[in-house]
C-alpha positions in Angstrom: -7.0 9.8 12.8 -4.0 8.1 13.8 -5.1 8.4 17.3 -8.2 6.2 16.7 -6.6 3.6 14.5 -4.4 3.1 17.5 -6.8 3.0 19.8 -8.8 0.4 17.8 -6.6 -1.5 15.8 -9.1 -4.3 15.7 -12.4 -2.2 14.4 -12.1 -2.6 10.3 -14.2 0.3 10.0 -12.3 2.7 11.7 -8.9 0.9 10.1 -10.4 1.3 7.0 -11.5 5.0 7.3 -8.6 5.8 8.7 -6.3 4.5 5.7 -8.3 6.6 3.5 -7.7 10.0 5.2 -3.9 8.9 5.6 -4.1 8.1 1.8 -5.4 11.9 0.7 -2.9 13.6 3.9 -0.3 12.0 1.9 -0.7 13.6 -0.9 -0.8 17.0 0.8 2.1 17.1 1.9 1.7 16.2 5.6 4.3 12.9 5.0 7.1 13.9 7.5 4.4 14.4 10.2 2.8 11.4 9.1 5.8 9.1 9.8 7.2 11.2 12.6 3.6 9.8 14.2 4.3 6.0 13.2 1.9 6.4 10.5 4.0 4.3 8.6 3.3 1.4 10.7 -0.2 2.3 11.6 -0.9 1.6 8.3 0.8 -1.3 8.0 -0.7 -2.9 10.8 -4.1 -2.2 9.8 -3.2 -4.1 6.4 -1.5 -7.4 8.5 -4.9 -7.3 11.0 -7.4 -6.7 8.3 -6.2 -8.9 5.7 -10.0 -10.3 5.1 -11.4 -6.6 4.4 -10.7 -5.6 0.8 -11.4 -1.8 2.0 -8.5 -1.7 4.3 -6.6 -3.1 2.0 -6.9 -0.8 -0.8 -6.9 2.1 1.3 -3.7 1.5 3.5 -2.5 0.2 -0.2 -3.2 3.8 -1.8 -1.8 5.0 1.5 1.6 3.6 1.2 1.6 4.7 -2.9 1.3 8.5 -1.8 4.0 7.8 1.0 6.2 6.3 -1.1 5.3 8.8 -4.0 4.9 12.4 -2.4 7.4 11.5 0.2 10.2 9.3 -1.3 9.5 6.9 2.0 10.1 3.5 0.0 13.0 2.5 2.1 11.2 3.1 5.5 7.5 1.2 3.8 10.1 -2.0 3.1 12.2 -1.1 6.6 8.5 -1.7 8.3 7.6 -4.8 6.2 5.2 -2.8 3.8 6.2 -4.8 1.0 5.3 -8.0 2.4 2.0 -6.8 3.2 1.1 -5.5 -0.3 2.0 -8.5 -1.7 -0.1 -10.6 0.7 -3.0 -8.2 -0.5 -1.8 -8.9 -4.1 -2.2 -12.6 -3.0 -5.5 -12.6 -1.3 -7.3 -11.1 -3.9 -6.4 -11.7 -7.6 -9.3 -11.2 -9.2 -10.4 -7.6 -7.1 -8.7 -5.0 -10.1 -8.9 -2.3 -7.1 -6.8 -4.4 -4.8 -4.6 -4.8 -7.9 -4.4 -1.5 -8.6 -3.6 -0.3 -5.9 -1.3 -2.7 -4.6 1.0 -2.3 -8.0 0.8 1.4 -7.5 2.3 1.1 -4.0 4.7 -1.3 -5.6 6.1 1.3 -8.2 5.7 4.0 -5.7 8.0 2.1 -3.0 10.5 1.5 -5.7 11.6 4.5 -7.1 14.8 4.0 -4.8 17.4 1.9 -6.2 17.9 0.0 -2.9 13.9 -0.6 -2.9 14.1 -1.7 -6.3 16.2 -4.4 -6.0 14.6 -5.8 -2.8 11.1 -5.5 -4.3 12.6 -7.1 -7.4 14.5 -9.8 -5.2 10.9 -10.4 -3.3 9.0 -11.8 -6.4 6.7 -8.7 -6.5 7.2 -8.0 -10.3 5.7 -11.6 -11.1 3.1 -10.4 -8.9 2.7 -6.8 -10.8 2.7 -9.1 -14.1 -0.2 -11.4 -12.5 -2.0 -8.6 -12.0 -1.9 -7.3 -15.6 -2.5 -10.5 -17.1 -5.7 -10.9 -14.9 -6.9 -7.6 -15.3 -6.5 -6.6 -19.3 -9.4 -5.0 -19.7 -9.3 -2.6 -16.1 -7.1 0.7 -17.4 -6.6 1.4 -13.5 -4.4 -2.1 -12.8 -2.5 -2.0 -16.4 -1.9 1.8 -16.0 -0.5 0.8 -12.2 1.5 -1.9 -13.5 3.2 0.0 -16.3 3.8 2.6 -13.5 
């Protein structure tokens, strides 16, 4: 997977597909491989060049939730700029609840490390967490994600 998302970084589709089998690996365990293969920054990337497609986004967005949730990698998602692109996914689409949920669960996920806490707390990301909830108060996915 990683493989082809390298290989194409521009094809959506395969970024896209690709974040979603990253996103279920991640919760199987398979982290250290995962970011022993720069899968940290594969998916990272495919967020930064696929900004317009809500699919990538919500995938690598999951993607980096597991990481920083199975595999306590919320230092190395900020370390790689991870948190800069949630929030511009947070940003682009406001009104999307599965962009919003997904980007507040990576959020949480990334901060259960007091250093990430404070930098994602420094960055403006709560207001953005907060946004998301007030947009969203009828979608139980975003105000479960933004409660944590």
């Amino acid at each position: 997977v990683l493989s082809a998302m390298k290989r194409f970084p521009m094809n959506g589709n395969i970024q896209a597909s690709g974040c979603k089998s990253i996103r279920f690996q991640a919760r199987r365990g398979t982290n250290e491989r995962l970011i022993e293969l720069k899968g940290l920054t594969v998916v990272i990337a495919a967020m930064d060049n696929h900004l317009d497609r809500e699919d990538v986004q919500v995938n690598a967005s999951y993607a980096l939730a597991n990481l920083g949730f199975f595999g306590n990698h919320g230092a190395a998602i900020i370390r790689h700029n991870g948190l800069e692109a949630i929030t511009r996914a947070l940003d682009k689409y406001p009104y999307n609840p599965t962009v919003q949920s997904a980007g507040c669960s990576a959020l949480w996920n990334t901060a259960r490390l007091n250093d990430s806490k404070m930098r994602i707390a420094k960055s403006g990301a709560v207001d953005k967490v907060l946004r998301a909830m007030d947009y969203h108060l009828d979608s139980e996915g975003v105000q479960s994600a933004g409660c944590g």
